[in-house]
C-alpha positions as CSV (number, residue, x, y, z in Angstrom):
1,X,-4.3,33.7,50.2
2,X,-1.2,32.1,51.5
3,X,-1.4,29.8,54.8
4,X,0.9,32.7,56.2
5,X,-1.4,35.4,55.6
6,X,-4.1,32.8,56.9
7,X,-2.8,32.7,60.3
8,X,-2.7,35.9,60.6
9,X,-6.5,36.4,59.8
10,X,-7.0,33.8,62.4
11,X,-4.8,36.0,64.8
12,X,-7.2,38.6,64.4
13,X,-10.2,36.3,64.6
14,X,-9.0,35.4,68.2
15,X,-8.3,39.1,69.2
16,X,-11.7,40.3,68.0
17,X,-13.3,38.5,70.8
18,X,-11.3,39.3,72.9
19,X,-11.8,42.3,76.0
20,X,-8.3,43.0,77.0
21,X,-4.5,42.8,75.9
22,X,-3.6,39.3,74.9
23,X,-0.1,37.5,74.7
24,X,1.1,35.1,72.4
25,X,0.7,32.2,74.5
26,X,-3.0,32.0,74.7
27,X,-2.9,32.9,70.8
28,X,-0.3,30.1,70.0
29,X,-3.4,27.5,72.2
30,X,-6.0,29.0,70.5
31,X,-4.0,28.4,67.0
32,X,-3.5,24.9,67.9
33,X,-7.3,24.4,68.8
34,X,-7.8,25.5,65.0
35,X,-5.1,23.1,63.3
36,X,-2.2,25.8,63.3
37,X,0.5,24.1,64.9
38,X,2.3,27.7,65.7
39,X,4.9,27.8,68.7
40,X,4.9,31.5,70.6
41,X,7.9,32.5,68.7
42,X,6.0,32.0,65.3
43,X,3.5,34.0,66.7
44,X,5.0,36.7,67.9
45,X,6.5,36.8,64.9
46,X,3.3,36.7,62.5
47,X,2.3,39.7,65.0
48,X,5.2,41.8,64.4
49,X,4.0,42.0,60.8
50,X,0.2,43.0,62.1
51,X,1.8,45.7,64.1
52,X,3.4,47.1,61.1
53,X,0.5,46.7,58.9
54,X,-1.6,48.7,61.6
55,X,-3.9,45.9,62.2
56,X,-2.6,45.2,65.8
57,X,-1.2,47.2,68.5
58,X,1.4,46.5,71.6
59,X,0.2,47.2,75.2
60,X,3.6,46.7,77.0
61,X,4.2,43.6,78.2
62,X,0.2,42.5,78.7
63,X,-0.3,41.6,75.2
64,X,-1.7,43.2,72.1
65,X,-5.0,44.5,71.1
66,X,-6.8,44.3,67.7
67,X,-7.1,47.4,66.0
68,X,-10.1,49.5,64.5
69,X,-8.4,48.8,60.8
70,X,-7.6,45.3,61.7
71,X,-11.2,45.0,62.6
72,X,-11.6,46.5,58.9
73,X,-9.7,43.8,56.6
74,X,-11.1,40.6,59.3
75,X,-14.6,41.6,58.4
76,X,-12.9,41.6,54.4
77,X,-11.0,38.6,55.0
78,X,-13.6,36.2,56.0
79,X,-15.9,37.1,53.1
80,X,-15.9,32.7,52.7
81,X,-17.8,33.0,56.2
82,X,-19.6,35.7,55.2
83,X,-21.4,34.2,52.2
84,X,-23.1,31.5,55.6
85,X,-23.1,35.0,57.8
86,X,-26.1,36.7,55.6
87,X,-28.2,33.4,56.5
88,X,-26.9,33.0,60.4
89,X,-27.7,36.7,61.0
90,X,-31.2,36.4,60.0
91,X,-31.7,33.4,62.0
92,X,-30.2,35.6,65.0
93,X,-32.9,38.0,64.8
94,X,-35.5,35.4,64.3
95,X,-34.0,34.3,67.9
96,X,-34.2,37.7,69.4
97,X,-37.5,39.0,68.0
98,X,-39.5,38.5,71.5
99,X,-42.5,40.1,70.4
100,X,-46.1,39.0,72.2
101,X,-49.0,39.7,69.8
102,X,-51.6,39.4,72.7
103,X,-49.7,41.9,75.1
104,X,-48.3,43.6,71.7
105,X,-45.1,44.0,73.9
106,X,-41.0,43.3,72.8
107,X,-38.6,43.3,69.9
108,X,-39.5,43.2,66.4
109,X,-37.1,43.2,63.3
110,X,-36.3,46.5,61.7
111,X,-35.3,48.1,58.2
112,X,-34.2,51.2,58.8
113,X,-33.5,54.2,55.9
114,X,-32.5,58.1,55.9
115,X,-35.0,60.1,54.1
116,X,-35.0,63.7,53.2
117,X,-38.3,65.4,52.5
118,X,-42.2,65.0,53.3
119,X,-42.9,63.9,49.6
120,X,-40.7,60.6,50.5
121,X,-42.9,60.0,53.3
122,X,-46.3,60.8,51.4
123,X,-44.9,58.3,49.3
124,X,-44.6,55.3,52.3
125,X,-47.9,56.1,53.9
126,X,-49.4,55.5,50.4
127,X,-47.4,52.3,49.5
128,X,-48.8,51.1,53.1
129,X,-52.5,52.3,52.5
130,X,-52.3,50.1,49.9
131,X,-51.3,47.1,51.4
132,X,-48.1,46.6,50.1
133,X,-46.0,46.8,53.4
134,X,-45.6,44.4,56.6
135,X,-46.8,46.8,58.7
136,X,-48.1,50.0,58.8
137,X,-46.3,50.5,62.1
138,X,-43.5,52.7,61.7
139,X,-40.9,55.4,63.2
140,X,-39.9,58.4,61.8
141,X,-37.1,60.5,63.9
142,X,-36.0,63.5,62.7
143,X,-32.9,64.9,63.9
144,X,-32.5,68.1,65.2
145,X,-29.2,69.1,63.5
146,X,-30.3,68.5,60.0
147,X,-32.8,67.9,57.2
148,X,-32.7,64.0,57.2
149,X,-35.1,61.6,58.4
150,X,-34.8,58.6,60.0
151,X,-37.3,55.8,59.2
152,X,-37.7,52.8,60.7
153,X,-40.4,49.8,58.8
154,X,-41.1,46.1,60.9
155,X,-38.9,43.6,58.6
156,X,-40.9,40.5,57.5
157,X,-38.2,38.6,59.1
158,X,-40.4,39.7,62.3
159,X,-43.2,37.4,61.2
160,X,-40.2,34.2,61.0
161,X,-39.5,35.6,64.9
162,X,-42.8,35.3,65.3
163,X,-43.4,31.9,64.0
164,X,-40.1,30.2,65.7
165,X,-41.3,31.8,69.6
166,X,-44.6,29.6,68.8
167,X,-42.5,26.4,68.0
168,X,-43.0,26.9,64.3
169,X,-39.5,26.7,62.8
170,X,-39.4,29.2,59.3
171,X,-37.1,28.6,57.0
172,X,-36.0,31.5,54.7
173,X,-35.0,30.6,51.3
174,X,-35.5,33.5,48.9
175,X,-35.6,37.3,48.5
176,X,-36.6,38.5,45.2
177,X,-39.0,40.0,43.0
178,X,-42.9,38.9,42.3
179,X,-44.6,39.7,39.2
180,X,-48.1,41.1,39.4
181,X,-50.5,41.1,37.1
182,X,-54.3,42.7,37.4
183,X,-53.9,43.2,40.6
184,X,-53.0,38.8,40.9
185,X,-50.0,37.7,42.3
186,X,-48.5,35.4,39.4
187,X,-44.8,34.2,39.6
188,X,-41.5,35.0,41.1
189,X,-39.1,36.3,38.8
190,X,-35.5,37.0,40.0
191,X,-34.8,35.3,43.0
192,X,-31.0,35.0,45.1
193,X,-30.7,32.2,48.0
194,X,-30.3,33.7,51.7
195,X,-27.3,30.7,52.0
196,X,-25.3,31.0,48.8
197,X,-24.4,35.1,49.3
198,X,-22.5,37.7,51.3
199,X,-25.2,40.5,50.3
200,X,-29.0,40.5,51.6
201,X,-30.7,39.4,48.5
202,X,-33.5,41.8,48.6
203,X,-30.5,44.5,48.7
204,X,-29.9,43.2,45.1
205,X,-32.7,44.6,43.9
206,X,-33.1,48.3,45.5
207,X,-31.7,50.0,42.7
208,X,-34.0,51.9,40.8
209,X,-35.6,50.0,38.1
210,X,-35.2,46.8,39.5
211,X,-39.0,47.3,41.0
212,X,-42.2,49.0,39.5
213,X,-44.2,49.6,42.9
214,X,-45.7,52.2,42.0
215,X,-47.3,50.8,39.0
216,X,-49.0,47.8,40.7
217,X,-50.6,50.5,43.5
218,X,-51.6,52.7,40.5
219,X,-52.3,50.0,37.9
220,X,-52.0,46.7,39.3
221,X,-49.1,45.5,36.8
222,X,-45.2,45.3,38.0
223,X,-42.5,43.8,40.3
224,X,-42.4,44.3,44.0
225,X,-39.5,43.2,46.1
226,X,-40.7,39.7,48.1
227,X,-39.3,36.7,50.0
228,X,-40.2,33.4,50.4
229,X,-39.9,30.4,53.2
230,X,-41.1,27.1,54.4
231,X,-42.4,25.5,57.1
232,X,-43.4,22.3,58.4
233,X,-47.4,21.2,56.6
234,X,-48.0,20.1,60.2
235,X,-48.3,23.9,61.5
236,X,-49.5,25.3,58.6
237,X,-53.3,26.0,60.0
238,X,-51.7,27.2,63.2
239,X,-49.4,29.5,61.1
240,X,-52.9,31.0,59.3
241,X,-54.9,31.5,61.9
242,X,-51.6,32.9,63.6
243,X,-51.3,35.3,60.6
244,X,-55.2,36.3,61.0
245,X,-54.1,37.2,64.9
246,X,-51.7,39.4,63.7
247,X,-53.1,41.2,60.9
248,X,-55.9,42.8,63.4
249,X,-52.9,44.4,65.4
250,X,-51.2,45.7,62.1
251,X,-48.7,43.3,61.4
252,X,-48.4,41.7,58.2
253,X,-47.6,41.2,54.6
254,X,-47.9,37.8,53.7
255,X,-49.0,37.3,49.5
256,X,-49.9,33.5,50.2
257,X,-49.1,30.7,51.8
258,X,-49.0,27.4,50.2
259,X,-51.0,23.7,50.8
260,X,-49.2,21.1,51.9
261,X,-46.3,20.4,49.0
262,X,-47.5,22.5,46.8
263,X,-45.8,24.7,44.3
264,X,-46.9,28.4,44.7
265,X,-45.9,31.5,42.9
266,X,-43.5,29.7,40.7
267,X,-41.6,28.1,43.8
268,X,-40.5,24.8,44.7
269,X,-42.6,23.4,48.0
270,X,-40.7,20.1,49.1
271,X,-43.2,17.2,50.5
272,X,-44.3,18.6,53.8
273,X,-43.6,21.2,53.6
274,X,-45.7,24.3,52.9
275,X,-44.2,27.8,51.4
276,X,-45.3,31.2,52.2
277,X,-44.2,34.5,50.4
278,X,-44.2,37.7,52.8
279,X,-43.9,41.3,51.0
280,X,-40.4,42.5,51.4
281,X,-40.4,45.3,54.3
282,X,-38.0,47.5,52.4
283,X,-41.2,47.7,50.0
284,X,-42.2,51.3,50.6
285,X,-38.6,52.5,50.3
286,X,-38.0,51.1,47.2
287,X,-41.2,52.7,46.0
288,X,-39.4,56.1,47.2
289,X,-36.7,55.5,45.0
290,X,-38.6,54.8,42.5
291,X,-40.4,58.2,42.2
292,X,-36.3,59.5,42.0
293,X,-36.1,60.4,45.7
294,X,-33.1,60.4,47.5
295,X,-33.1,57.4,50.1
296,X,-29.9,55.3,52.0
297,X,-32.2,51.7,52.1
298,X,-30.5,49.3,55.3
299,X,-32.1,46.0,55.4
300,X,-32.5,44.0,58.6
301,X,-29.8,46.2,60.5
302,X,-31.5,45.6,63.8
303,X,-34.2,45.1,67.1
304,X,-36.2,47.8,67.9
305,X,-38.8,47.7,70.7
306,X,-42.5,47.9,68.9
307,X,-43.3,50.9,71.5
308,X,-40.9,52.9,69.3
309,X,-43.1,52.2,66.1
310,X,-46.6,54.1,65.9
311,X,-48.9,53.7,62.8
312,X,-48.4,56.1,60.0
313,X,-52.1,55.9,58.8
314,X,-55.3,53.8,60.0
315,X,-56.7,53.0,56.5
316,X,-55.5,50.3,54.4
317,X,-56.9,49.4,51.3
318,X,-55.5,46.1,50.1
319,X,-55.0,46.1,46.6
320,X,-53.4,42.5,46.1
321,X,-56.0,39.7,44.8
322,X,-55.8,36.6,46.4
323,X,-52.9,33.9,45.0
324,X,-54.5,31.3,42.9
325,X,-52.6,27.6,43.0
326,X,-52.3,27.8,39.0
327,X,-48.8,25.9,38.5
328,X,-46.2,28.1,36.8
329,X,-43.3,27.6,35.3
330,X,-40.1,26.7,37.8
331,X,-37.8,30.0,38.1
332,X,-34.4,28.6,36.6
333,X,-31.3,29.8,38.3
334,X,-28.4,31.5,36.3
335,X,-25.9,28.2,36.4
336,X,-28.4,25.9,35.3
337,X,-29.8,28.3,32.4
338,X,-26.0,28.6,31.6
339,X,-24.5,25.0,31.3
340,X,-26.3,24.5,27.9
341,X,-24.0,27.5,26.4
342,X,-21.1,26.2,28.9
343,X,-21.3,22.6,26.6
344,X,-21.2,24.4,23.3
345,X,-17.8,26.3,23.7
346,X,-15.6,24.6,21.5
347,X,-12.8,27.1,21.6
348,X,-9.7,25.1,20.6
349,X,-6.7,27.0,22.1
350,X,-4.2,25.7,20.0
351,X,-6.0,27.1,16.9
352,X,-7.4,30.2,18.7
353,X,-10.8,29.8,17.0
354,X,-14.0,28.2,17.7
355,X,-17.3,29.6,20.0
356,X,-16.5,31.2,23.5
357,X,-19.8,32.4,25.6
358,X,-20.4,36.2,25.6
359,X,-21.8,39.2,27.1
360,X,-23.6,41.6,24.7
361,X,-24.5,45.2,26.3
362,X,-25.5,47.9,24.2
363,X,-24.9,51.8,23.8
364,X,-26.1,54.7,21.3
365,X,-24.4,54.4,18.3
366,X,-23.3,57.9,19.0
367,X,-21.8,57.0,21.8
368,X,-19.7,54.1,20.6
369,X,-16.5,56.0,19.7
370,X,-16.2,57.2,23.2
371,X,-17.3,53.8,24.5
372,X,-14.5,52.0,22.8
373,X,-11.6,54.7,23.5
374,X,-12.4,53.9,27.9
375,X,-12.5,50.4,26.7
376,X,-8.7,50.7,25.1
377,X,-7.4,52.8,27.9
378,X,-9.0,51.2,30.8
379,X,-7.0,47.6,29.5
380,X,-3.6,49.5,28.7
381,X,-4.1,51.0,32.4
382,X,-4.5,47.3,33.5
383,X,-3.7,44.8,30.9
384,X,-3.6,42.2,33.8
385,X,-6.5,42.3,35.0
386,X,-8.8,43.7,31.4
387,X,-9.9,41.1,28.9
388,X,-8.7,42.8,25.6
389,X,-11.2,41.0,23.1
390,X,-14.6,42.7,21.7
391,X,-17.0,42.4,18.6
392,X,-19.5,45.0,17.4
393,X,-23.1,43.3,16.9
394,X,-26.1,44.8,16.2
395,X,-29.5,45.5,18.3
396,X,-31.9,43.1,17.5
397,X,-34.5,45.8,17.6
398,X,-33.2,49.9,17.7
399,X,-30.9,50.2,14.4
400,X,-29.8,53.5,17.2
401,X,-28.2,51.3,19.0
402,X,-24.8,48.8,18.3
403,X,-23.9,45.7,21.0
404,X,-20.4,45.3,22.3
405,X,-20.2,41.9,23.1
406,X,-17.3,40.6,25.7
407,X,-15.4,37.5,26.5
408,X,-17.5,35.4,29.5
409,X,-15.7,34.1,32.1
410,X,-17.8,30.8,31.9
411,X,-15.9,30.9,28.4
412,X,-12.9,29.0,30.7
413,X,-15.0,26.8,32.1
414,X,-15.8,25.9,28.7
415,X,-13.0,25.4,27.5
416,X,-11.6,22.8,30.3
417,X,-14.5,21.2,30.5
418,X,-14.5,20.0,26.4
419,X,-11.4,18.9,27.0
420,X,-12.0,16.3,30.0
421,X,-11.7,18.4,33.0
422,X,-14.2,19.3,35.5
423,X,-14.8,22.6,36.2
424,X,-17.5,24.3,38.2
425,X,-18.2,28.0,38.3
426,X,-18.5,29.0,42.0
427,X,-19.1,32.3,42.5
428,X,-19.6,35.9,40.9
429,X,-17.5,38.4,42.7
430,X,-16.5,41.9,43.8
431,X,-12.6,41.9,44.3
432,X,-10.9,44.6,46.0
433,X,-6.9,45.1,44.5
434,X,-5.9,45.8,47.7
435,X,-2.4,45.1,48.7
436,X,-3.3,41.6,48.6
437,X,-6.4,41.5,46.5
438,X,-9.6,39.9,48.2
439,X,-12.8,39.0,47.4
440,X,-15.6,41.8,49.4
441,X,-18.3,40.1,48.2
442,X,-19.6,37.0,46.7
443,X,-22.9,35.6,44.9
444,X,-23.5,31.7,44.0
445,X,-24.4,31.1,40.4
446,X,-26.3,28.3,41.5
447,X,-27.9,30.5,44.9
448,X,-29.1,33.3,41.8
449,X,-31.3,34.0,38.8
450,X,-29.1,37.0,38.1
451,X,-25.6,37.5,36.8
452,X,-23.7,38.4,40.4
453,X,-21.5,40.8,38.3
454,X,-24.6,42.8,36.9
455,X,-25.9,42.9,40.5
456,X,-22.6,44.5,41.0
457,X,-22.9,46.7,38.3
458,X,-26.6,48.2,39.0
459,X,-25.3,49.1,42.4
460,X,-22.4,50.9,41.6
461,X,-20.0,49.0,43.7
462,X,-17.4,49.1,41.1
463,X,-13.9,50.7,40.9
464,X,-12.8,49.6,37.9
465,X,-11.4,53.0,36.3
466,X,-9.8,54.8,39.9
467,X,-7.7,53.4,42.8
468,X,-9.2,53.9,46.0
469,X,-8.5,51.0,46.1
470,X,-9.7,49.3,42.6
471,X,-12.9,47.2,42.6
472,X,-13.1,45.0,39.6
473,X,-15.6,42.1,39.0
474,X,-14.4,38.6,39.3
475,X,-15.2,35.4,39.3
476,X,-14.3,32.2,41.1
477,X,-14.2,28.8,40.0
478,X,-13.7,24.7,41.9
479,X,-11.3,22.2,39.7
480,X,-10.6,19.0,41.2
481,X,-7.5,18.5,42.7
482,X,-6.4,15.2,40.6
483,X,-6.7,17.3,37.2
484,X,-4.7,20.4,38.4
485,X,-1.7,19.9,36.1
486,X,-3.6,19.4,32.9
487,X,-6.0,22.5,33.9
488,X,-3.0,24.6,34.9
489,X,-1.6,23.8,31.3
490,X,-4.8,25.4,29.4
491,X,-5.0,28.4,32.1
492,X,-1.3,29.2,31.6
493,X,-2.0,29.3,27.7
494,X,-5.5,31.4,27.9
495,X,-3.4,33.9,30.4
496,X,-1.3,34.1,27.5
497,X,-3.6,34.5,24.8
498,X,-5.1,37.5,27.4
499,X,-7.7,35.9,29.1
500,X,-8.1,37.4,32.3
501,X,-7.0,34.4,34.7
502,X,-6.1,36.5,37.9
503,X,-4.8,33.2,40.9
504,X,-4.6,29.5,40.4
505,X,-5.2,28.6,43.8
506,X,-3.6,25.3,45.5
507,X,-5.4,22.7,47.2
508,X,-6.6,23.8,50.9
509,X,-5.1,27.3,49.7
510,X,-7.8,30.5,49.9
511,X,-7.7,32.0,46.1
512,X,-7.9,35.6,47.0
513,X,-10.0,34.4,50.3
514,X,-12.6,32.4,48.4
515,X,-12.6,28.9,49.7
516,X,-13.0,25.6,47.3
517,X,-14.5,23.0,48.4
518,X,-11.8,19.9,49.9
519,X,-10.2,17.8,47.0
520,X,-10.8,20.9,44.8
521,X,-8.5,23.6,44.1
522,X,-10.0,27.7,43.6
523,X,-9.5,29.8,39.7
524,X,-10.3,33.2,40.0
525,X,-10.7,34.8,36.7
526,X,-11.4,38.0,35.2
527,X,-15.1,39.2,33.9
528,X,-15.9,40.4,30.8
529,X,-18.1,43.0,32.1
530,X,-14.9,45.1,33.7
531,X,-14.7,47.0,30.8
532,X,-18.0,47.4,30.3
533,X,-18.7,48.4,33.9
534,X,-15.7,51.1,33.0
535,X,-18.0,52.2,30.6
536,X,-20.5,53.1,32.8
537,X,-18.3,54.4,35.5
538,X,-17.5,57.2,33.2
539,X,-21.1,58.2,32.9
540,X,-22.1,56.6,29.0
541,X,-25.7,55.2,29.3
542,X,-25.2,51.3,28.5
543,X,-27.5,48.4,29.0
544,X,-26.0,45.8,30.5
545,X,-26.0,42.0,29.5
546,X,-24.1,39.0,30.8
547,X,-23.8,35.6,29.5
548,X,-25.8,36.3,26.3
549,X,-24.8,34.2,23.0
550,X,-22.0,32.4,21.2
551,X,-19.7,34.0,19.5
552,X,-16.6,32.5,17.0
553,X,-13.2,33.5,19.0
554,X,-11.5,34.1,15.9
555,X,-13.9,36.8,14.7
556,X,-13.4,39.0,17.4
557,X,-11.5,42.7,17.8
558,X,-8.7,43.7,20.0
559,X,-8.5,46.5,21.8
């Protein structure tokens, strides 16, 4: 993003907030205040252009007016403020959950969902007789002008709410998903940071498949969706008997809470501190989808008064055994499982051969013709922004089905980093080719045990084969500013070669709005799963994998 098209997102920043018509004098102050040095005649002329674009209007002579549109591409085009915004808006409904457990009066945290038929909420009564819910307090409104449901479950981010009004200061860290085993709560598995990511992390894992609910109520063995924080050691027997005050009035969900520095479940507890995991409450949705209902899952969306909520059955049975302090294995996250592949690529550019990281994802062998025929014309739709290179491998296991293995992005980082310079991948991205192509959403490697782009993928959020407008996955990368010229020298030559290197960003310049840190400048860069992901767009049954193996450059196809 250019410092001109900078300014004007911070135009529309100051308009947002404000209630009536405003001239370009207060903007031109407000600029300043931000380290724009803009006179009014600059301004009015950066508005001129947000007129034209439709993202501002002209009221006469009292000023101008952000529009519902430019309200559209601000929310887009701070997507660097909204990787902090996930964590700062559940810390505002901590704030504003008022709820008093002795007078059982005020605000709790909602997830709300749109259901469709009584089977879908058989299905959540039974997920909550069985213990696997915050609360079995819940709201169902059904419309009058149609079929749908509205359902409404108490968020665990109530309990945090709960916690912080009795000077007990929660920290969330994690969403993910906890592996259970004879009924025993053993280990987190996936896990994505609440700081490092634009999308709630629990929303990550809502698609179907991601959980097996239903199989730890029926069997005791599976993955439910669950989130862990810390608190202070000093309040940790307040917290528990807090959590026993609760639990008689029907609120709560927590797995197990930690001693003083321990590790629990898998998970890091710092020195005193002490962490407790909390069921997610989207639990008895996801369990929905599971059976293959139709369900629209919101997380967190907002405060409901807990008169509104009623419970949906008076038996509980809880099925979860108590968590045992066994120590288990730390959950790695995705950049720190990858840098041992990263140090191995030895690609040498001016030879075109040696080992570049790639994905391997794997089709029917009948389908492979087809497969390869969207790969082909999906990159001579868009050879800019489609890696062209692939290699046939085979399953490990099912001689039915054949890999197709992809370039890696981290393949770049690789590369400049065998050859002196630092580079650090950043973030795994969604980016919209708008008019001026942006990043929607973003996912630290380092925040993630998942690959952001297969998060991406197993939610559909792709657009890689239409324009309306094209979403393809990207990635986003921090070089320090001192080895720019050499780094711009090996990017220029794997653009060439047709590695998908989308911006080379300048220092203190946005890269398609994704901010590097200062004395760093941003790479964005094409993924490997694009044309993959095309793949699946088009309705071919493919398991995805990202960042797999090594694979010898030189050996590899062309489309």
């Amino acid at each position: 993003m250019s410092e001109s098209e900078q300014r004007m997102i911070e135009i529309l920043r100051i308009l947002s907030v404000q209630e009536k018509p405003t001239g370009s004098k207060y903007i031109a102050d407000e600029l300043k205040e931000k380290g724009y040095n803009l006179g009014e005649r600059a301004v009015r002329y950066h508005m001129k252009i947000l007129d034209e674009k439709g993202l501002t209007e002209k009221m006469g002579y009292s000023g101008r007016v952000i529009t519902n549109l430019g309200r559209e591409k601000l929310e887009k085009g701070l997507i660097y403020d909204q990787v902090d915004f996930i964590y700062s808006k559940f810390e505002e409904m901590m704030y504003l959950t008022d709820f008093n457990y002795i007078t059982q009066e005020g605000n709790v945290v909602v997830n709300t969902s749109t259901i469709y038929n009584e089977n879908s909420i058989n299905i959540i009564k039974s997920i909550v007789e069985s213990g696997l819910s915050v609360s079995p307090y819940i709201n169902l409104n059904r419309p009058s002008d149609g079929e749908e449901i509205n359902a409404t479950t108490i968020c665990g981010s109530t309990i945090d709410g709960i916690l912080l009004n009795e000077g007990i200061p929660s920290q969330l860290q994690y969403g993910g998903l906890l592996k259970i085993e004879d009924s025993q709560p053993i280990t987190f598995t996936e896990l994505i940071s609440y700081k490092k990511t634009s999308i709630t992390p629990l929303d990550a894992f809502t698609t179907k498949g991601s959980t097996s609910i239903l199989d730890v109520v029926s069997s005791g063995e599976g993955l439910i969706p669950a989130n862990f924080r810390l608190i202070p050691g000093i309040g940790r027997q307040k917290t528990i008997k807090l959590m026993e005050k609760l639990d008689k009035i029907g609120i709560g969900g927590i797995i197990g809470i930690s001693d003083e520095g321990k590790d629990i479940l898998g998970m890091n507890v710092p020195d005193g501190m002490v962490g407790i995991a909390v069921v997610g409450g989207i639990t008895p949705f996801c369990a929905v989808k599971e059976d293959g209902e139709e369900i629209d899952i919101k997380i967190a969306e907002e405060i409901n008064d807990f008169k509104t909520l009623s419970p949906i059955t008076s038996t509980i049975k809880y099925r979860l055994k108590p968590v045992t302090h066994d120590i288990q294995p730390k959950i790695p996250f995705l950049l720190s499982k990858s840098w041992n592949l990263i140090q191995q690529v030895d690609f040498d550019i001016e030879k075109k051969s040696g080992n570049i990281i790639s994905n391997v994802s794997y089709v029917k062998k009948d389908d492979l013709e087809k497969a390869l025929d969207i790969m082909e014309e999906t990159y001579n739709n868009d050879p800019k922004y489609i890696n062209p290179y692939f290699k046939l491998v085979n399953h490990p296991d099912d001689d039915e089905k054949i890999g197709i293995a992809t370039i890696c992005s981290l393949s770049i980082d690789g590369l400049l980093i065998n050859n002196g310079i630092i580079s650090n991948p950043k973030y795994g991205g969604l980016l919209e080719l708008s008019e001026i192509p942006i990043f929607i959403d973003l996912i630290s490697y380092n925040g993630s045990t998942l690959n952001p782009h297969k998060i991406f993928l197993s939610k559909n959020m792709t657009n890689i084969t239409q324009n309306n407008p094209k979403k393809i996955l990207a990635s986003f990368k921090e070089i320090p500013n001192i080895s720019r010229d050499y780094a711009v020298y090996f990017l220029d030559k794997l653009s060439k070669l047709g590695f998908s290197i989308y911006k080379i960003g300048k220092p203190r310049e946005l890269a398609f709005n994704a901010k590097a840190n200062n004395y760093n400048f941003g790479v964005v860069a094409g993924s490997g799963l694009n044309s993959i992901g095309a793949i699946k767009e088009k309705g071919i049954d493919i398991e995805v994998k990202a960042i797999e193996t090594l694979i010898p450059f030189e050996k590899m196809d062309k489309l």
